[in-house]
PyMOL commands that place a pseudoatom at each C-alpha (Angstrom):
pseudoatom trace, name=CA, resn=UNK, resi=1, chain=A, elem=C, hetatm=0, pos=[16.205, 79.467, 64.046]
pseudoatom trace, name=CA, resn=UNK, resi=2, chain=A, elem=C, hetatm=0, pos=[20.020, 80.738, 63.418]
pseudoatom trace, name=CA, resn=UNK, resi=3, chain=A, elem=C, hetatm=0, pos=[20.540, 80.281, 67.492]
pseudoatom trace, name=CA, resn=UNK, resi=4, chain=A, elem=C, hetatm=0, pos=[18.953, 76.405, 67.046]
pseudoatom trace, name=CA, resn=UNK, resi=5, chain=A, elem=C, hetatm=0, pos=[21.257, 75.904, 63.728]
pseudoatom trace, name=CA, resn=UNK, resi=6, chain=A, elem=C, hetatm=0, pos=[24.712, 77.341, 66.343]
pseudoatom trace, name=CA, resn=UNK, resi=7, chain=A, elem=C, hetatm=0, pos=[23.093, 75.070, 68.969]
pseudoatom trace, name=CA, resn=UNK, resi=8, chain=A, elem=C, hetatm=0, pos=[23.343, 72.239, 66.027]
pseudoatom trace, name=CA, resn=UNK, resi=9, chain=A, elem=C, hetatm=0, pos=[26.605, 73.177, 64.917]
pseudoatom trace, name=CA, resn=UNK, resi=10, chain=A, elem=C, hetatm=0, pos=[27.998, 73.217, 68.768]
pseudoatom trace, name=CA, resn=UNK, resi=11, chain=A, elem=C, hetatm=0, pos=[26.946, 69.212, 69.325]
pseudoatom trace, name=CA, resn=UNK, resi=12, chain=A, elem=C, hetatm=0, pos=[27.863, 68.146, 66.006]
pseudoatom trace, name=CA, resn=UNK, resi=13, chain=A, elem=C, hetatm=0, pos=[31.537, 69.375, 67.049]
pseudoatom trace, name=CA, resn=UNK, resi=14, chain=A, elem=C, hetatm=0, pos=[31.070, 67.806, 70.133]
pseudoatom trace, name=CA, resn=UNK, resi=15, chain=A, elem=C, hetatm=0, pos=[30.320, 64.292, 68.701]
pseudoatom trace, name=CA, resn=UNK, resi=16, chain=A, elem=C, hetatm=0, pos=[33.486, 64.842, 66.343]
pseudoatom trace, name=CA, resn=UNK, resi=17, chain=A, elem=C, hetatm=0, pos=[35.731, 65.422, 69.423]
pseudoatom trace, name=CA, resn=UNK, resi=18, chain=A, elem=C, hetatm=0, pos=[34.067, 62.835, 70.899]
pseudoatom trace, name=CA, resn=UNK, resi=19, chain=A, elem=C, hetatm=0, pos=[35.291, 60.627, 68.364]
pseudoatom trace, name=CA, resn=UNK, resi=20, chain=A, elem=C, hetatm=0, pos=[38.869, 61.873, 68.101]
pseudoatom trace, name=CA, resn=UNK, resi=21, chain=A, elem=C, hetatm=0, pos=[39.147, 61.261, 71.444]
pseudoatom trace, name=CA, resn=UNK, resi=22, chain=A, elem=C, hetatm=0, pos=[38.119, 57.404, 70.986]
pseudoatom trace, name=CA, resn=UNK, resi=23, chain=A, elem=C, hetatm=0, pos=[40.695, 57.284, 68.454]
pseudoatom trace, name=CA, resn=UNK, resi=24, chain=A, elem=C, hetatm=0, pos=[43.436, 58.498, 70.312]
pseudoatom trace, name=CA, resn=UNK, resi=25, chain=A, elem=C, hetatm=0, pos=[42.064, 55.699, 72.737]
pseudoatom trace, name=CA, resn=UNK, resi=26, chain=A, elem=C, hetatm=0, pos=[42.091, 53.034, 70.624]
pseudoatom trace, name=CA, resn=UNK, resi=27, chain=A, elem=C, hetatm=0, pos=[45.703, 53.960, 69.295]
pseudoatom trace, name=CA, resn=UNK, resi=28, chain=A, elem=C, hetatm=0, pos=[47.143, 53.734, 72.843]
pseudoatom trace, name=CA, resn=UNK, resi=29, chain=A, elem=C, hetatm=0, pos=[45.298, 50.808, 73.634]
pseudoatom trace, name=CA, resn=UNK, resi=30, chain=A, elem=C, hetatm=0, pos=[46.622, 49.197, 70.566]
pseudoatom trace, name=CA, resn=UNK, resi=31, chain=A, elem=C, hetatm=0, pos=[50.746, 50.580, 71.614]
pseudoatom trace, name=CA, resn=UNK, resi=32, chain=A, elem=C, hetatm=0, pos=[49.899, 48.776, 74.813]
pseudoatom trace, name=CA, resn=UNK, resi=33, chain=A, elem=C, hetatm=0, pos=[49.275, 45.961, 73.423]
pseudoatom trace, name=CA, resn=UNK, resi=34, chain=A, elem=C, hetatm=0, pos=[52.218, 46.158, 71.243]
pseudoatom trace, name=CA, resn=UNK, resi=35, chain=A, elem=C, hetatm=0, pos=[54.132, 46.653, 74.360]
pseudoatom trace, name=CA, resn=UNK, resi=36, chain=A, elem=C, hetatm=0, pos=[52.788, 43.822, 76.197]
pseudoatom trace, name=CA, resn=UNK, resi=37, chain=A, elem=C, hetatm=0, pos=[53.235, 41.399, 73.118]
pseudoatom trace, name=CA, resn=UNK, resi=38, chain=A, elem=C, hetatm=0, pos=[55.934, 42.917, 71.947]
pseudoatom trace, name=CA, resn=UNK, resi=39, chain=A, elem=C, hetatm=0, pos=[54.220, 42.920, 68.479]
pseudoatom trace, name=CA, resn=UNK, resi=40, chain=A, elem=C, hetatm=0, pos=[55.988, 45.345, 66.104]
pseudoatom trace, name=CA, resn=UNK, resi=41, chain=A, elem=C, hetatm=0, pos=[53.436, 44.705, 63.483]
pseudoatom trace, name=CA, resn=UNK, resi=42, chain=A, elem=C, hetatm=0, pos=[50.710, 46.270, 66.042]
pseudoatom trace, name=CA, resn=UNK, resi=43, chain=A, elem=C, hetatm=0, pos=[52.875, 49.467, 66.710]
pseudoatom trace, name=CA, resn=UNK, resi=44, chain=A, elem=C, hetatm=0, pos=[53.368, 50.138, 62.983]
pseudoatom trace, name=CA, resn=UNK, resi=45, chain=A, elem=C, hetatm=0, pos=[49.785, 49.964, 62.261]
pseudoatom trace, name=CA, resn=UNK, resi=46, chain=A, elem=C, hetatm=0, pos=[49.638, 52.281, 65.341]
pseudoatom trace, name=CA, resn=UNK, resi=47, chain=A, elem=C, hetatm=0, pos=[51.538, 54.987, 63.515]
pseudoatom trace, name=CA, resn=UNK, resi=48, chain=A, elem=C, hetatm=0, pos=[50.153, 54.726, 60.485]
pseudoatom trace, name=CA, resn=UNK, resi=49, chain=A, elem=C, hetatm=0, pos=[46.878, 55.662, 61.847]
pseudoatom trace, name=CA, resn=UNK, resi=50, chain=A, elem=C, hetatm=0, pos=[48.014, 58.652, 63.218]
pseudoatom trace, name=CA, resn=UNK, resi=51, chain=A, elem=C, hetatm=0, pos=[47.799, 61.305, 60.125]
pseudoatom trace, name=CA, resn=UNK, resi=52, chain=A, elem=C, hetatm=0, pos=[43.680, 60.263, 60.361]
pseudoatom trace, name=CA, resn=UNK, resi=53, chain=A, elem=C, hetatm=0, pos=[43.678, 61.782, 63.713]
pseudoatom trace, name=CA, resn=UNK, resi=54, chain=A, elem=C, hetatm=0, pos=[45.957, 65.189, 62.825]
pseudoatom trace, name=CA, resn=UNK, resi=55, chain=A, elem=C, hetatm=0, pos=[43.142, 65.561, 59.823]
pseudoatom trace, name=CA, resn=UNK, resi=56, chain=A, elem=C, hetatm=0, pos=[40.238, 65.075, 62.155]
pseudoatom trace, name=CA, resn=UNK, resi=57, chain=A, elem=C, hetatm=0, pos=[42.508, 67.912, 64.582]
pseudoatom trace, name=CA, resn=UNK, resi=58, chain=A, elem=C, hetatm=0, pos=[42.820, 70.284, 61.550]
pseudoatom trace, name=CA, resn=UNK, resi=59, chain=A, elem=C, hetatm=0, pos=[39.106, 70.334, 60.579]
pseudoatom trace, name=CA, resn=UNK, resi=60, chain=A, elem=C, hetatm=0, pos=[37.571, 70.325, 63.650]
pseudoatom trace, name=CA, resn=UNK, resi=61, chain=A, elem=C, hetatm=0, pos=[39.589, 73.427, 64.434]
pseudoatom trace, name=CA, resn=UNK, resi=62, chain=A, elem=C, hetatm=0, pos=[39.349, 75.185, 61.212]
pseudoatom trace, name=CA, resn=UNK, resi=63, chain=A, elem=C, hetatm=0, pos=[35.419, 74.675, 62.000]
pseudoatom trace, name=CA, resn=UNK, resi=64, chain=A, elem=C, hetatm=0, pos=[35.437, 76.113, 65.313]
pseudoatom trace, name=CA, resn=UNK, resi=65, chain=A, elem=C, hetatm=0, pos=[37.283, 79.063, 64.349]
pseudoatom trace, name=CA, resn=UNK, resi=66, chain=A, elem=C, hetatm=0, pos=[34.592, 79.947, 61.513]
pseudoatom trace, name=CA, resn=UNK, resi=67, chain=A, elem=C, hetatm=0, pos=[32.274, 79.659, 64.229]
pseudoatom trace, name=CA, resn=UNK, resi=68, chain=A, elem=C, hetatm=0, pos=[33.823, 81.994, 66.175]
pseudoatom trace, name=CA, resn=UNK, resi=69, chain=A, elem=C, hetatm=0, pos=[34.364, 84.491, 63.182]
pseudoatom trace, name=CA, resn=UNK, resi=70, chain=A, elem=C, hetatm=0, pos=[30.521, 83.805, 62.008]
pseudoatom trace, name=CA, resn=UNK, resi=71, chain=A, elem=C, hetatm=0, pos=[28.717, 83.691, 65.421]
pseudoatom trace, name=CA, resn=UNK, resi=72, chain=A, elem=C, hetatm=0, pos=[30.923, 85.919, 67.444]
pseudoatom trace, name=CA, resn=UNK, resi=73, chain=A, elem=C, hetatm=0, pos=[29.515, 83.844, 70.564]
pseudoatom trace, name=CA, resn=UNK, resi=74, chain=A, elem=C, hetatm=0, pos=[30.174, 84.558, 74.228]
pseudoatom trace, name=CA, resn=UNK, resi=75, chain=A, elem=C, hetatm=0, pos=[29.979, 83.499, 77.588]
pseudoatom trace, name=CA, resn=UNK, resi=76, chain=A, elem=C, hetatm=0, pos=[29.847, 80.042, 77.898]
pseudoatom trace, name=CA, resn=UNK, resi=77, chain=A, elem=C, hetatm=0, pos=[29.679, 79.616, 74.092]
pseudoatom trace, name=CA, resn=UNK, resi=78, chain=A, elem=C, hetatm=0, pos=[32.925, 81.057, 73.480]
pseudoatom trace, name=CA, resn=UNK, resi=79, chain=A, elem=C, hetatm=0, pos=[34.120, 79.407, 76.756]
pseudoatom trace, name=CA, resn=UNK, resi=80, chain=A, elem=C, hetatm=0, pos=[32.813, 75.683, 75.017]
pseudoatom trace, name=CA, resn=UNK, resi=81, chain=A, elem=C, hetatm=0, pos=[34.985, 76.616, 71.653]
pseudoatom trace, name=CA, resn=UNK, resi=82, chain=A, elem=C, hetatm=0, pos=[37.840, 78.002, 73.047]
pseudoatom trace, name=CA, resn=UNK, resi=83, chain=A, elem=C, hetatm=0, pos=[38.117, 74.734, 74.611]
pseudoatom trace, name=CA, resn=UNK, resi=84, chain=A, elem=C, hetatm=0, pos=[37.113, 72.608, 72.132]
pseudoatom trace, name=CA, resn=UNK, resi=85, chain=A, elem=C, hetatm=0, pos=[40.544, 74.071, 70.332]
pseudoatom trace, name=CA, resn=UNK, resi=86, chain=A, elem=C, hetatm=0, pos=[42.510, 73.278, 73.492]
pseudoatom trace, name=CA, resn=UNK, resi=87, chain=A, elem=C, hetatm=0, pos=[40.856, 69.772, 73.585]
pseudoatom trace, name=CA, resn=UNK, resi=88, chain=A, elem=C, hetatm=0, pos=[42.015, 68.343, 70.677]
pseudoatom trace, name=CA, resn=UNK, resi=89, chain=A, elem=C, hetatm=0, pos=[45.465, 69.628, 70.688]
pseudoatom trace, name=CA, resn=UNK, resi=90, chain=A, elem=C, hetatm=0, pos=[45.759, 67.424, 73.726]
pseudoatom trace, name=CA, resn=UNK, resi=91, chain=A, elem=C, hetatm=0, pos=[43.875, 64.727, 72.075]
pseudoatom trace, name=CA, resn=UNK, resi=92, chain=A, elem=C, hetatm=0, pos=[46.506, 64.759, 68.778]
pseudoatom trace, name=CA, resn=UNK, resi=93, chain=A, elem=C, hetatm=0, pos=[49.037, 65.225, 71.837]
pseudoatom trace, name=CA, resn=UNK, resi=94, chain=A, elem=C, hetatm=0, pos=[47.985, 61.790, 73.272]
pseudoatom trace, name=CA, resn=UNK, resi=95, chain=A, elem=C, hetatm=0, pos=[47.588, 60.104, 69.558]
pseudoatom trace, name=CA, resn=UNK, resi=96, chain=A, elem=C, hetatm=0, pos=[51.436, 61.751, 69.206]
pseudoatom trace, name=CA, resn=UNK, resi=97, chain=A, elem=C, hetatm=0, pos=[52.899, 59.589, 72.596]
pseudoatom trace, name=CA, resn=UNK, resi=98, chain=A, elem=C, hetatm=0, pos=[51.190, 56.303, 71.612]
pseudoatom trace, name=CA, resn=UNK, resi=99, chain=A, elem=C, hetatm=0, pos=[53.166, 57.211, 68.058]
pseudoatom trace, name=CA, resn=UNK, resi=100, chain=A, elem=C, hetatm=0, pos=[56.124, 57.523, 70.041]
pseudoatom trace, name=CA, resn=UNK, resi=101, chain=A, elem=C, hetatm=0, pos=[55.769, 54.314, 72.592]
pseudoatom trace, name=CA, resn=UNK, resi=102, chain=A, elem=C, hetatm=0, pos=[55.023, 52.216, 69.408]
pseudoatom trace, name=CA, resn=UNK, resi=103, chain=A, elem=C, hetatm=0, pos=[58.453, 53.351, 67.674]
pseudoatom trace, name=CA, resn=UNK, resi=104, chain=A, elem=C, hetatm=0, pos=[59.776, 52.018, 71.069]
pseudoatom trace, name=CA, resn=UNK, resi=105, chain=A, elem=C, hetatm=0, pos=[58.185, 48.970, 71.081]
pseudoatom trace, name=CA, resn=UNK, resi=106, chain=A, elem=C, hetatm=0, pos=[59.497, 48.558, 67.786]
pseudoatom trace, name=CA, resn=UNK, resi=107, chain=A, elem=C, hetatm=0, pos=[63.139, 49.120, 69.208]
pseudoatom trace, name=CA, resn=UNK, resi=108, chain=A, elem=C, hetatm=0, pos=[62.705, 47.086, 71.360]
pseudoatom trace, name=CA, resn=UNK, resi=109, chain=A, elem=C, hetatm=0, pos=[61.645, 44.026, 69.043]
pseudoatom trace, name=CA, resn=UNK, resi=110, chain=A, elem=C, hetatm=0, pos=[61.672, 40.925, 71.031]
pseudoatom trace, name=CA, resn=UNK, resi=111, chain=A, elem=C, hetatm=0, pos=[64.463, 41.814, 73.457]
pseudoatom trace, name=CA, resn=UNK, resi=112, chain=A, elem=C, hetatm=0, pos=[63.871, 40.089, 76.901]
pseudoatom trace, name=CA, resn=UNK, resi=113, chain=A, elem=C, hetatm=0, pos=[62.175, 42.771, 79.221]
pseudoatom trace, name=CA, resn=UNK, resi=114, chain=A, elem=C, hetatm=0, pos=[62.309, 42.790, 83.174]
pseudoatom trace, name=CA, resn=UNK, resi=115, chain=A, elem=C, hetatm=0, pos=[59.350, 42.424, 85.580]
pseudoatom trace, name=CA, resn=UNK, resi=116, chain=A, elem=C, hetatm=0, pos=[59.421, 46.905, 85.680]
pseudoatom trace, name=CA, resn=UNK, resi=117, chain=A, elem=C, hetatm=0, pos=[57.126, 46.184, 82.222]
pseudoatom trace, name=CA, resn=UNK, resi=118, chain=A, elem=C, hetatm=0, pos=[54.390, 44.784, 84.089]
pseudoatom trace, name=CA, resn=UNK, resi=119, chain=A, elem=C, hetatm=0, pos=[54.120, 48.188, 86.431]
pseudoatom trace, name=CA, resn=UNK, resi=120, chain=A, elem=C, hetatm=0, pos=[54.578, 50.208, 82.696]
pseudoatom trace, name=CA, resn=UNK, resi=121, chain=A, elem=C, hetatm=0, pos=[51.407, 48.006, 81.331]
pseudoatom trace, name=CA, resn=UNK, resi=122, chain=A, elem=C, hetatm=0, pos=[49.537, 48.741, 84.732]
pseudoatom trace, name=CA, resn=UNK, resi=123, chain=A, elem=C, hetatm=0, pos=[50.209, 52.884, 84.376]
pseudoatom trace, name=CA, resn=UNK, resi=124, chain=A, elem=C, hetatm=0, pos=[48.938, 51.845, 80.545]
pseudoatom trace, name=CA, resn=UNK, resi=125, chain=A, elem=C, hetatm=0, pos=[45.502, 50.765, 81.913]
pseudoatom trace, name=CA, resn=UNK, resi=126, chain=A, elem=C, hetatm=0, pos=[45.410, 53.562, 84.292]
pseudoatom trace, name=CA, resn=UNK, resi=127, chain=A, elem=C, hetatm=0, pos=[46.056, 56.762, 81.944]
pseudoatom trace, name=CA, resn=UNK, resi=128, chain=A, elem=C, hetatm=0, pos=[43.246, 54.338, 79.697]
pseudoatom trace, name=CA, resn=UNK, resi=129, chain=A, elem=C, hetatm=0, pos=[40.975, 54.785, 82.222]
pseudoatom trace, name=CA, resn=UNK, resi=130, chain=A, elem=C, hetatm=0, pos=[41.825, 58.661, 82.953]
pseudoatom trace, name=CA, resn=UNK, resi=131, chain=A, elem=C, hetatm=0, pos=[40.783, 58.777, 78.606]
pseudoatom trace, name=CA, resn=UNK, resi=132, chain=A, elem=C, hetatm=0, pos=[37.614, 57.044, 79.329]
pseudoatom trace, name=CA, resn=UNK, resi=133, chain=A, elem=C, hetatm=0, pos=[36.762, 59.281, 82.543]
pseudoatom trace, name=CA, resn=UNK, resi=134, chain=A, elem=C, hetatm=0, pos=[37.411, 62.709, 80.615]
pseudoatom trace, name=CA, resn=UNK, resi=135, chain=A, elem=C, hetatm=0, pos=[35.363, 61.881, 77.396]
pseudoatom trace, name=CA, resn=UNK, resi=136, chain=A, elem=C, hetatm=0, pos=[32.638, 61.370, 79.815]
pseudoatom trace, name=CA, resn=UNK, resi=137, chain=A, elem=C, hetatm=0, pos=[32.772, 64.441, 81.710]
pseudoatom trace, name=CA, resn=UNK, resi=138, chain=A, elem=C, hetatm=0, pos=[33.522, 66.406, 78.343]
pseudoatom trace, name=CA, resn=UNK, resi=139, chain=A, elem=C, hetatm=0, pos=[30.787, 65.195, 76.989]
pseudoatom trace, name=CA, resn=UNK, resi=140, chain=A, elem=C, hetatm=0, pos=[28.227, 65.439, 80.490]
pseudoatom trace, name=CA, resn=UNK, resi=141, chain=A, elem=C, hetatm=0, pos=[30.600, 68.665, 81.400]
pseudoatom trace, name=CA, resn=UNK, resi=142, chain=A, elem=C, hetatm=0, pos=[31.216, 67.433, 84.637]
pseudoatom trace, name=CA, resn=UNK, resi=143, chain=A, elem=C, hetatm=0, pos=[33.607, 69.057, 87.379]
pseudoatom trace, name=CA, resn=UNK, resi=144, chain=A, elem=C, hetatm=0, pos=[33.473, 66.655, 89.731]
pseudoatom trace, name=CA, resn=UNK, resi=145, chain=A, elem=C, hetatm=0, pos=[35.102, 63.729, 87.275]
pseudoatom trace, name=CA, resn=UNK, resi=146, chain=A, elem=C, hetatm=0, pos=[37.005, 66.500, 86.142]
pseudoatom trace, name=CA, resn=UNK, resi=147, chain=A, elem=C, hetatm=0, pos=[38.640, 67.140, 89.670]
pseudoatom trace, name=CA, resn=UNK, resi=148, chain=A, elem=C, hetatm=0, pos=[39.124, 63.166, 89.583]
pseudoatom trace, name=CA, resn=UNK, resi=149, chain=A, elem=C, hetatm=0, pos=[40.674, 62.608, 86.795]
pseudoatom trace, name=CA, resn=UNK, resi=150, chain=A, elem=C, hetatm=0, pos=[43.067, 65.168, 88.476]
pseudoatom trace, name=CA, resn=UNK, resi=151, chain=A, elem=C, hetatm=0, pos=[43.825, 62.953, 91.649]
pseudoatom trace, name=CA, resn=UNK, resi=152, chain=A, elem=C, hetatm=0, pos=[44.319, 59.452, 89.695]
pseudoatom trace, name=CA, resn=UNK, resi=153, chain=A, elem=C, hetatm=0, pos=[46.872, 61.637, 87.571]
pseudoatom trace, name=CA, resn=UNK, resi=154, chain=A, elem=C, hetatm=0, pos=[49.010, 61.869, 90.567]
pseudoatom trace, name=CA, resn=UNK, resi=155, chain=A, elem=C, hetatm=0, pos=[49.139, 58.141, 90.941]
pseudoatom trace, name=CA, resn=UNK, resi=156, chain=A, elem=C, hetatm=0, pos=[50.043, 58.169, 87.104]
pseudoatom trace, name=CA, resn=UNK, resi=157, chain=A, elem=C, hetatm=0, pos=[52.665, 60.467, 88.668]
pseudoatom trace, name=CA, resn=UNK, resi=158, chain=A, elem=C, hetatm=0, pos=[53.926, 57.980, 91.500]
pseudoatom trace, name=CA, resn=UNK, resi=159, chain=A, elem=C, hetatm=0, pos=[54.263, 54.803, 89.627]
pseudoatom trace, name=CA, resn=UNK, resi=160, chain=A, elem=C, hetatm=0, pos=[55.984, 56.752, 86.710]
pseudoatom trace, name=CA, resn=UNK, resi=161, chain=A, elem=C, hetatm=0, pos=[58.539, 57.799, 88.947]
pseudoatom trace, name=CA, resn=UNK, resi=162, chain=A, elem=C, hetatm=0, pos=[58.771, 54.037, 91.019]
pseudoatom trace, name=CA, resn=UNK, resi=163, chain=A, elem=C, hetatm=0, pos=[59.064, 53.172, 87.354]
pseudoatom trace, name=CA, resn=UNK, resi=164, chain=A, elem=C, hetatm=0, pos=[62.197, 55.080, 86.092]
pseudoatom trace, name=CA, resn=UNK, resi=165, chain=A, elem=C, hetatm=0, pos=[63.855, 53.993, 89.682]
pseudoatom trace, name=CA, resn=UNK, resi=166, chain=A, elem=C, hetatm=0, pos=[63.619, 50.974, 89.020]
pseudoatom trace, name=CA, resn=UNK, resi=167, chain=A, elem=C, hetatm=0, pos=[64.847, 50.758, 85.779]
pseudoatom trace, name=CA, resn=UNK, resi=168, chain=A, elem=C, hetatm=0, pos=[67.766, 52.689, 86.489]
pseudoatom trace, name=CA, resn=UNK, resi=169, chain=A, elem=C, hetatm=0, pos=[68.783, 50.464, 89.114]
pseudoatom trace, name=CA, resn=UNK, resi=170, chain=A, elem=C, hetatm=0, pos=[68.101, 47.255, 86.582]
pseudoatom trace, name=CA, resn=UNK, resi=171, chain=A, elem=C, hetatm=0, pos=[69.946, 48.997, 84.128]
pseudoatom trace, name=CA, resn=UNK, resi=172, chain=A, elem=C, hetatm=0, pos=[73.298, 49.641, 86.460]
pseudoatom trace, name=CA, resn=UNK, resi=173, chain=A, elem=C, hetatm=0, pos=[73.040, 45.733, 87.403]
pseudoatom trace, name=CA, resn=UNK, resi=174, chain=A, elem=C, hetatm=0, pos=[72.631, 44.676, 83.790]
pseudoatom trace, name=CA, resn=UNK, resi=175, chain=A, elem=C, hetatm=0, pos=[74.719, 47.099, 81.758]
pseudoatom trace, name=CA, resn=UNK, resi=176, chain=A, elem=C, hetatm=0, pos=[74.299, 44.620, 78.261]
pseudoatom trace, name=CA, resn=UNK, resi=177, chain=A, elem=C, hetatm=0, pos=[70.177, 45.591, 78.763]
pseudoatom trace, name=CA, resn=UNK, resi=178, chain=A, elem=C, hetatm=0, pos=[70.799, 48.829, 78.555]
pseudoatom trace, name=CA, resn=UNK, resi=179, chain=A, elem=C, hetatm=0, pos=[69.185, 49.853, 75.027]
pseudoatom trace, name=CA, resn=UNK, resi=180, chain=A, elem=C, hetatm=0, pos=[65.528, 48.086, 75.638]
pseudoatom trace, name=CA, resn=UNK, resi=181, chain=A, elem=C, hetatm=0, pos=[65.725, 49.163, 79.382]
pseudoatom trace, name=CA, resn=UNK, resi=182, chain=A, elem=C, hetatm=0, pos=[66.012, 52.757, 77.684]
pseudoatom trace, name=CA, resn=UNK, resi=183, chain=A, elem=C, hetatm=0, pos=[62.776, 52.564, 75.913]
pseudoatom trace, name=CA, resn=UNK, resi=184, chain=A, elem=C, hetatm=0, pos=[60.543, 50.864, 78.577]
pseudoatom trace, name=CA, resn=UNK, resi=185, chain=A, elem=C, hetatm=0, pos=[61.905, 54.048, 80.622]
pseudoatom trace, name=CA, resn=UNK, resi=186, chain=A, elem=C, hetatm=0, pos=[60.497, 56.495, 77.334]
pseudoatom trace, name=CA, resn=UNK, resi=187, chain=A, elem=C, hetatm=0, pos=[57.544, 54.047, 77.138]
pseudoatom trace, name=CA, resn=UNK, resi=188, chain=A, elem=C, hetatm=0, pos=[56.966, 55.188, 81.258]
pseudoatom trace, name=CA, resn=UNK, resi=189, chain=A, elem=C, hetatm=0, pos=[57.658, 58.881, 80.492]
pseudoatom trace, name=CA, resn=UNK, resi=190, chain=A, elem=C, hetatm=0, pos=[55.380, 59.002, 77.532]
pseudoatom trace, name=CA, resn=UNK, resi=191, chain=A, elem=C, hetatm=0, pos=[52.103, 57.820, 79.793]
pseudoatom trace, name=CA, resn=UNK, resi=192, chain=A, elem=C, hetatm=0, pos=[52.860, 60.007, 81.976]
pseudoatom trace, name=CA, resn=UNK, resi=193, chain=A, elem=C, hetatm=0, pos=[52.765, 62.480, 79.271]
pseudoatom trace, name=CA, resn=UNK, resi=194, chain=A, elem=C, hetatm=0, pos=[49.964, 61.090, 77.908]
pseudoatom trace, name=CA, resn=UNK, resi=195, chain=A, elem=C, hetatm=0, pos=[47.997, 61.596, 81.475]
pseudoatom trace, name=CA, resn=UNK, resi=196, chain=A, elem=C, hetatm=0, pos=[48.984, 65.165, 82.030]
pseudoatom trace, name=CA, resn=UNK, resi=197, chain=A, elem=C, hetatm=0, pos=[47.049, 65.728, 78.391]
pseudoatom trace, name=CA, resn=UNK, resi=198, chain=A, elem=C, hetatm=0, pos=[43.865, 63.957, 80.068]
pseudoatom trace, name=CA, resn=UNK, resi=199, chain=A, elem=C, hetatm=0, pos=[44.318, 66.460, 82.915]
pseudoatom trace, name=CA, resn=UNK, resi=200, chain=A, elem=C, hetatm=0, pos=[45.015, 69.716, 80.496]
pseudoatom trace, name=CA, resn=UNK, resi=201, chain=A, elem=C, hetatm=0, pos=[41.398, 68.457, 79.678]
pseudoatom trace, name=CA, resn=UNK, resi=202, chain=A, elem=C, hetatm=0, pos=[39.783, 68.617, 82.939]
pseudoatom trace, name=CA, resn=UNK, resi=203, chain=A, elem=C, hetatm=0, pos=[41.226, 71.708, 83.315]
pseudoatom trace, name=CA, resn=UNK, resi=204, chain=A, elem=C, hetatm=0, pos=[39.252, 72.601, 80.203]
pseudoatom trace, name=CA, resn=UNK, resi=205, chain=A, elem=C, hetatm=0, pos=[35.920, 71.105, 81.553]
pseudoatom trace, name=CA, resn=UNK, resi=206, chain=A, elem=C, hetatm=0, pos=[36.571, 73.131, 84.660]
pseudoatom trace, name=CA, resn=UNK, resi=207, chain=A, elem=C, hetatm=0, pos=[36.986, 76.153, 82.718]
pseudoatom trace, name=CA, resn=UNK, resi=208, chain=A, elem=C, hetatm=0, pos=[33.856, 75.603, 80.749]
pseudoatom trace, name=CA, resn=UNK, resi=209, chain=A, elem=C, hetatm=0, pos=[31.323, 75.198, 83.702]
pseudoatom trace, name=CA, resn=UNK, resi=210, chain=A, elem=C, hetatm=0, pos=[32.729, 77.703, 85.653]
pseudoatom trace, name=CA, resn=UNK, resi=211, chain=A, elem=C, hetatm=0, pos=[34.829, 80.135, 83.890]
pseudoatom trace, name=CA, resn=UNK, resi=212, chain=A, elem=C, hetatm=0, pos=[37.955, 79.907, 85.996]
pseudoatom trace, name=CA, resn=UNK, resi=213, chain=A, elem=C, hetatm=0, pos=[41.004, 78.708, 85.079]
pseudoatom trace, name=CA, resn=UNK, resi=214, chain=A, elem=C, hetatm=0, pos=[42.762, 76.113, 87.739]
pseudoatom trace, name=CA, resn=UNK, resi=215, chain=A, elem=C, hetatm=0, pos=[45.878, 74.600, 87.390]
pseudoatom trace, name=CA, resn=UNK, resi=216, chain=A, elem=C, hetatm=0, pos=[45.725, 70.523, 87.841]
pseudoatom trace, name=CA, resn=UNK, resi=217, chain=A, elem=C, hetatm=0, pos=[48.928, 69.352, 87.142]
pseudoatom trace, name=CA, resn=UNK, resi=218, chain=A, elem=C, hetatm=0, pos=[50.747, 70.168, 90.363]
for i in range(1, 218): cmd.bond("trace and resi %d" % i, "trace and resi %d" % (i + 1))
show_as sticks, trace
zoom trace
């Protein structure tokens, strides 16, 4: 019975993670489309969602920990809280860099943007997709999405830096666009952030299933 109740106790914190993680979703689906409109009413309601997701952080942790205290689990047990700590830190971490893109889109207001925003909004929809691929293999504990996420995060990689090159060479041949040509640049940096989170993730699933630690983000 008190190894069914942990068993319980386990899920329930995956289905709250599980959640957090949509959040975090939804608030940089929400900066993207903030971005894309340039709708500064979007990215404040974007950041003033983001103290529900630190709470849902702070008591999913403080819950894990007792767990560890109570049940003093180990193996794979121990392996599936330690990580569930790690997880969402990266998850707030993700929430945090849609925060931060929104204050930038809010910068930005409705200044005239240059065709580089289209290739920011397409990194947007991939590190979106990297979000939806790792909540699956959390929850299934998957490696082998785990291990995938890891090779779309080096495209995130590529068109991050095709990105800032561009920019930078729009910015030296429009000096009076400098200031909104800034932020897009941020708003680049941030998803790429955002996508080495996802991967600090995988890395997580990996070390669940198998107990190893591996290093994606190279």
């Amino acid at each position: 019975m008190v190894r069914e109740n942990f068993e319980d106790q386990l899920n329930e914190l995956k289905q709250r993670v599980f959640k957090m993680s949509e959040m975090a979703k939804t608030s940089l689906t929400k900066a993207t489309y903030a971005l894309e409109h340039q709708d500064s009413e979007q990215a404040q309601d974007v950041i003033n969602q983001d103290e529900k997701i630190n709470s849902i952080e702070d008591n999913i942790n403080d819950d894990a920990i007792w767990l560890i205290a109570q049940q003093q689990p180990v193996a794979k047990d121990l392996r599936r809280l330690v990580m569930t700590l790690k997880a969402t830190n990266d998850i707030e971490r993700i929430g945090d860099l849609a925060v931060n893109i929104s204050k930038s889109v809010i910068r930005i207001g409705k200044a005239e943007l240059p065709e580089e925003k289209q290739q920011v909004l397409h990194t947007a929809s991939v590190v979106k997709q990297m979000i939806d691929l790792v909540i699956d293999a959390y929850m299934s504990e998957s490696i082998e999405s785990a291990y995938e996420i890891s090779r779309i995060d080096d495209q995130v990689d590529r068109e991050y830096g095709e990105s800032v090159e561009k920019l930078l060479k729009h910015m030296t041949e429009h000096p009076d666009e400098i200031n909104p040509i800034t932020q897009l640049a941020f708003i680049s940096r941030y998803l790429e952030r955002a996508a080495d989170h996802v991967t600090n993730i995988a890395e997580g699933i990996i070390y669940l299933v198998k107990g190893k630690h591996v290093d994606l983000n190279t």
